[in-house]
N, C-alpha and C positions, 0 to 999 in steps of 0.2 A: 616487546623486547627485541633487538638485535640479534639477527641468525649469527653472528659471532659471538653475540654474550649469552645468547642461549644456550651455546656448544662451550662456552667456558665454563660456565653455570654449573654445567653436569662434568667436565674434565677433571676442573679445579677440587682438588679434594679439602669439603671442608667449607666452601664456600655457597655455596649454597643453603645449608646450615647456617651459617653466620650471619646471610642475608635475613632471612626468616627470623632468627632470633633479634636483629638489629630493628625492623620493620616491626614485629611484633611487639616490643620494648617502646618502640616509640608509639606506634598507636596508644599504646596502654596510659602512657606517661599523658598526654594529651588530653584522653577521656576522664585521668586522675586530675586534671587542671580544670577542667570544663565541671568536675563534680564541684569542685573545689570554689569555683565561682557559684556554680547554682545555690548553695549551702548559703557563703556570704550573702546572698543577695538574698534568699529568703529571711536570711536571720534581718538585715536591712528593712524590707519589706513588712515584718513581721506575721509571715505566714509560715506554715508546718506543713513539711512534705507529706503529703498521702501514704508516700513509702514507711514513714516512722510509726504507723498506726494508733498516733495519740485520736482518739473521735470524740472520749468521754469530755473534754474540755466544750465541745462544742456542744454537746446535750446540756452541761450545766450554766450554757452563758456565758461561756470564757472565749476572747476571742485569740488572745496569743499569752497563756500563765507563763511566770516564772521559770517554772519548770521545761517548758519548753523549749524556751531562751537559754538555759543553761545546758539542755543537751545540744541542740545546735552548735553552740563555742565549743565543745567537748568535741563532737562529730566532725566540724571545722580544724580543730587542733591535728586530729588524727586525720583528715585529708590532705594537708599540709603534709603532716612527716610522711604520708604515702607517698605525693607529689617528688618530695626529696628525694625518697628511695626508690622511685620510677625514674628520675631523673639521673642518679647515680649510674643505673640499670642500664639506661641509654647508652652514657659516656661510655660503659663498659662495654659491650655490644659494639660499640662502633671503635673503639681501640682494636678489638677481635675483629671486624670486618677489612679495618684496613690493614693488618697485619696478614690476612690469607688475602688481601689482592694482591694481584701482578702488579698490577701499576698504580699508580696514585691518581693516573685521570679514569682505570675501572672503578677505585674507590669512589669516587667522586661522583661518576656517572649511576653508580649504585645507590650513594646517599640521597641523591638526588629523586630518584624512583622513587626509594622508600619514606622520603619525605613529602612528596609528592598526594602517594596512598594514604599515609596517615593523615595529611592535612585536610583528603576527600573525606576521609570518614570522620576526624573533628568537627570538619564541620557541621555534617549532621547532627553528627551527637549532640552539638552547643546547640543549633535548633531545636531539637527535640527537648532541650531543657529552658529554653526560653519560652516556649510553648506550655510547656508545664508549669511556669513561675505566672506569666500571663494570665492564663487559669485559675491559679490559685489567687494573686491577687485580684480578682475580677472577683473573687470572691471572700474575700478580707473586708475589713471594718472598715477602707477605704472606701469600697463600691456603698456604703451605706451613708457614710459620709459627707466623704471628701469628693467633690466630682470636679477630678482637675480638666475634664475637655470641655468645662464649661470656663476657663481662664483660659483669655486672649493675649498673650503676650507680644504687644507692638513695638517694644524698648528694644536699646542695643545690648540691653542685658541677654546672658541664659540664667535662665530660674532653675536652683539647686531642686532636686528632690520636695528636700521639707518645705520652699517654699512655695513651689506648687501645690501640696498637699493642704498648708495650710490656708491659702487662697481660694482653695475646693471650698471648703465651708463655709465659703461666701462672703457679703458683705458685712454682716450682723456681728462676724467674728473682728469687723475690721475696728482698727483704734489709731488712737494721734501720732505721728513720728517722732515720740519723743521719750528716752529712755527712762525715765520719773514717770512715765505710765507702765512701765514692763508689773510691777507689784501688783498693781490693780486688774491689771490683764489677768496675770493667775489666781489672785484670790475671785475674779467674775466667773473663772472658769472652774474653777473648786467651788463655786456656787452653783453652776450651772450642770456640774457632774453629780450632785446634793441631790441636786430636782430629779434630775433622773437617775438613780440610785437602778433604778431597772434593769437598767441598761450597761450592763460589765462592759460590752466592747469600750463604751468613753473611758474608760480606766487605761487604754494604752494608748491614748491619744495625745496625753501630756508632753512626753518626750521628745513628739514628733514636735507638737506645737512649740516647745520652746525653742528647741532647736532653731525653726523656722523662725522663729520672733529673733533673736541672735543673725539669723543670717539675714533678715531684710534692715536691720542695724549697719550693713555694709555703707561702705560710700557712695556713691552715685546707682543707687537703686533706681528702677522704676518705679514712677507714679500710679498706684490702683486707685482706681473710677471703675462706677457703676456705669456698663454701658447704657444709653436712652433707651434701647428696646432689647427684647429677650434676654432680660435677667444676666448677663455676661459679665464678667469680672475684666475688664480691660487695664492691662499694664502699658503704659505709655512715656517714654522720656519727659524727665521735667521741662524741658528745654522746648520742645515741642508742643506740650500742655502750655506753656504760658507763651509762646510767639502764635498757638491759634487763640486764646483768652485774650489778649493786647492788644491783636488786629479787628478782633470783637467790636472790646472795649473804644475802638480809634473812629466808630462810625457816630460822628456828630450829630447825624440826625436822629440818633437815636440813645448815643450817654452823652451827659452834659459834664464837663470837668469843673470840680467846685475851689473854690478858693478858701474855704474852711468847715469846720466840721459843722453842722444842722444837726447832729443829735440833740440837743440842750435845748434849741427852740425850736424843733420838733417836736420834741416830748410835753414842754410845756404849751405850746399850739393844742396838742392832742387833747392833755387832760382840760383846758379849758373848753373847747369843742364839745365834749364829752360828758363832761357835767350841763354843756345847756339841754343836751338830747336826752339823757339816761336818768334814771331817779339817783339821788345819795346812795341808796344800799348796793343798788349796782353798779354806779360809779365807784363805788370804795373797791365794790369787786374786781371791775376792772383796770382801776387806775393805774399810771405808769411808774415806777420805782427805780431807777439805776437802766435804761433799757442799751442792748447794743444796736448797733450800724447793722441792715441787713448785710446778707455775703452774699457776694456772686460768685458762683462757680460754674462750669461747665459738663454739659453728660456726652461722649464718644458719641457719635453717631457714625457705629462700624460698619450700618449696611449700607451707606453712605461713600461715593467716591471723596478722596483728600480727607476722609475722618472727618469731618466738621464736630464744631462744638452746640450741642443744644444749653443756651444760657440759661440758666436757674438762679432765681433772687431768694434766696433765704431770708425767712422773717422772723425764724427761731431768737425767741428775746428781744423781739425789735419792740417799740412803740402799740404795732398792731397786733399782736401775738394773741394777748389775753382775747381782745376783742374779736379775732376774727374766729378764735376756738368757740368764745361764747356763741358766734352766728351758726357757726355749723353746726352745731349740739339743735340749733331751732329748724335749720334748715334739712338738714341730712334726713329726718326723717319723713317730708313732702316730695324730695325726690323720687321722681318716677309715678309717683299717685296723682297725682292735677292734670298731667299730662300723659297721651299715648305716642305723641312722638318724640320722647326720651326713651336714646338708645344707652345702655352699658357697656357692651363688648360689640366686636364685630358680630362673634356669636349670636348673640342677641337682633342683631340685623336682622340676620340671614333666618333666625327663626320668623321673623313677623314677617317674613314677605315669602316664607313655603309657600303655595299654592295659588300667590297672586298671578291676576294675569294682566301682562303689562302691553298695553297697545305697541302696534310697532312707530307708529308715529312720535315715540316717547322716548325719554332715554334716562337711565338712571347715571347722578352725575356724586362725585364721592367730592369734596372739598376739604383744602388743608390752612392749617394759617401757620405763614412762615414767621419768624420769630428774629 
């Protein structure tokens, strides 16, 4: 403070006082907004402040009842009318402060201080309750769920709240972009809440999920894809998805463009083929009945520079579907027995070569096929 405003500070009768109660009033008002948001965002979030000492809900499996939800809009209601009447508090205060200045630029240079102070210590206080919200949520029916830093969002969208939450729950939750599935969505997931009846927390996951199903209904959403490696949920513009799928698609030595559809004499190629190799019993088993066109789609390859697309040919319902599930059911179960040099995982590598010792004249060489 100014060796002048310091000497006024104490001359001035009255003002000094004034300042203090103005300074005071506004801090207060600030910390009552800062309460006021933490509350909303918990009730949002649906966690219960430590402060309120509800604990019994969590011994019995509850992860945010009824009850809780209604004292927070209650406690929310009443920090609100605080907020107002801290706010009131202010305007007052500071009518009384410029009325005992001298001047209108001491007033000014005063409010300025005092806005100053109070803004240094808002702001902690909003930390200190962001940290707390943090915390709590990190331990909410979110962290057991939902893990939204496993969703990559590469679109020129921002993804609301709900629908990162619901994109947390991965792929298995995902379904068709088309509003005539929303019904079936809820009734799989009121099946799916059945199964596990154990489990209270899925009891407030509904509201989140609708909501969310409601908000990627928007216009020009992002595309969700399962990233090609580590389990990532990647959101990507449609626009972008189908000019890297087309540039794909454009390499002639490798798609041929057809001039009409081979389903029909595919399918009848197949089941004639089929019946010379197979007995009757298992041809009936296998035979082909209405099949579709395989799909091509593409999986992100996010650890990958320019994103590339790894192409994937869907045979779900194709011609080959029955047949090749019948081969696996014979085959799945000789893998790995005929053979010691069938590996599984990397893991699996690295287990059979512990304690080898590899000349140095030697070199271990890893091979990939590009696609």
């Amino acid at each position: 403070m100014e060796p002048s405003l310091h000497r006024l500070f104490f001359n001035q009768p009255g003002l000094k006082q004034a300042y203090r109660q103005f300074e005071s009033s506004l801090i207060s008002s600030k910390k009552r907004k800062n309460q006021h948001q933490f509350l909303v965002n918990c009730l949002e979030e649906q966690v219960c402040p430590i402060s309120f000492g509800f604990h019994k809900h969590r011994q019995l499996g509850y992860s945010f009842p009824a009850y809780i939800s209604e004292f927070l809009k209650e406690r929310i209601k009443i920090t609100s009318i605080d907020c107002d009447s801290a706010y009131h508090k202010v305007r007052t205060n500071s009518r009384n402060l410029k009325f005992l200045s001298p001047s209108d630029h001491i007033y000014k240079l005063l409010s300025r201080l005092a806005i100053g102070k109070a803004s240094y210590i808002s702001a902690k206080h909003k930390d200190s309750h962001n940290k707390k919200l943090t915390s709590l949520c990190r331990k909410s029916v979110w962290s057991k769920f939902s893990l939204t830093d496993n969703v990559a969002n590469l679109s020129d969208q921002i993804l609301t709240k709900y629908e990162l939450e619901v994109l947390g729950l991965g792929v298995n939750f995902a379904m068709k972009p088309d509003k005539s599935h929303v019904l079936d969505y809820i009734v799989g997931f009121d099946k799916f809440m059945a199964v596990n009846d154990y489990d209270k927390d899925l009891l407030c996951l509904k509201g989140v999920l609708l909501q969310g199903i409601m908000d990627c209904f928007k216009e020009d959403r992002g595309l969700p894809k399962r990233a090609d490696k580590g389990g990532k949920l990647v959101i990507l513009n449609q626009h972008d998805y189908d000019t890297k799928a087309l540039n794909m698609l454009a390499d002639r030595e490798t798609y041929e463009v057809l001039t009409k559809n081979p389903l029909k004499t595919t399918a009848t190629e197949f089941n004639k083929e089929a019946r010379k190799i197979i007995g009757n019993d298992q041809f009936n088993k296998l035979r082909v009945f209405n099949p579709q066109l395989p799909n091509f789609y593409g999986l992100p390859k996010i650890h990958k520079e320019g994103i590339p697309l790894r192409p994937i040919i869907s045979n779900r319902n194709s011609c080959t579907n029955k047949v090749s599930k019948w081969l696996t059911d014979i085959l799945s179960p000789l893998v790995g027995n005929f053979s010691n040099s069938h590996i599984k995982l990397s893991e699996d590598f690295v287990d059979k070569i512990k304690g080898q010792n590899i000349p140095n004249d030697r070199k271990l060489l890893s091979l990939d096929i590009v696609s």
